[in-house]
C-alpha positions as CSV (number, residue, x, y, z in Angstrom):
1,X,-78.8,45.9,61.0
2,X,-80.5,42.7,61.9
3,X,-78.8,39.6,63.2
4,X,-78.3,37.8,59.7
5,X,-75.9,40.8,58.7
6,X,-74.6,40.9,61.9
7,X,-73.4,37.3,61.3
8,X,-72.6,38.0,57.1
9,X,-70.3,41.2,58.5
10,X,-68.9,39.9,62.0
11,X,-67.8,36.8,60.2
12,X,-65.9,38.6,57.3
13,X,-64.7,41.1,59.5
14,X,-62.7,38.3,61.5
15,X,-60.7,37.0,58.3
16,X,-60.0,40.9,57.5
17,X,-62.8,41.3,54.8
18,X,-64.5,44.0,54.1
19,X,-68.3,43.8,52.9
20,X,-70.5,46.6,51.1
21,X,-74.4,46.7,51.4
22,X,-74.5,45.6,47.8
23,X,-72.8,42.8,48.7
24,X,-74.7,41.7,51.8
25,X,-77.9,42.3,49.4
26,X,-76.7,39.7,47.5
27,X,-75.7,37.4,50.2
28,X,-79.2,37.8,51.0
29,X,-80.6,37.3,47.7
30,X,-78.6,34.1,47.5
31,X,-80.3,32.7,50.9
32,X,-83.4,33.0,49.9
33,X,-82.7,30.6,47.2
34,X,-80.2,28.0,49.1
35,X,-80.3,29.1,52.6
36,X,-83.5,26.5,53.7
37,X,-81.9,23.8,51.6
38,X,-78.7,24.5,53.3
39,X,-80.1,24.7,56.4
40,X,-81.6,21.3,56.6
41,X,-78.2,19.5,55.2
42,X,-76.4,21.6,57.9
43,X,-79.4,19.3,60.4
44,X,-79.0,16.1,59.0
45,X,-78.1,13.4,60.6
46,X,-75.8,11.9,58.3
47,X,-73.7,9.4,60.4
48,X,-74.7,6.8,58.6
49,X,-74.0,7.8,55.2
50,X,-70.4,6.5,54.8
51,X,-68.1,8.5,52.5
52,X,-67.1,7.4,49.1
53,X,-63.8,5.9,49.5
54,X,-62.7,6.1,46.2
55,X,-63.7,9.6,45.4
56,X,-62.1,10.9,42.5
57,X,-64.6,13.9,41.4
58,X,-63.2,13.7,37.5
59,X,-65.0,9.8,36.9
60,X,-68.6,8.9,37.9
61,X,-69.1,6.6,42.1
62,X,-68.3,3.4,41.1
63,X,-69.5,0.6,43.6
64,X,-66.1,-0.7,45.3
């Protein structure tokens, strides 16, 4: 067991979730595909991004 399933099964343990090795394959599977982009969103500095005050996620941003 290596230290990304540590982290997958730790994690889920904590919330009282079980996980099979199926499943941790497929957390893994799924990393390999979002887990760098993820990663460097997670490292963003993105203080001066201001959120959308209007948000309303059923029309398209509008500018006010």
């Amino acid at each position: 067991m290596d230290a990304f399933e540590t982290n997958i099964r730790s994690g889920l343990e904590l919330i009282g979730v079980l996980i099979t090795d199926p499943e941790i394959q497929i957390i893994r599977y799924i990393d390999g595909i979002y887990g760098e982009a993820t990663r460097s969103l997670e490292a963003a500095d993105l203080s001066g991004v201001w959120a959308e005050a209007d948000l309303d996620p059923s029309r398209a941003p509008s500018d006010s």
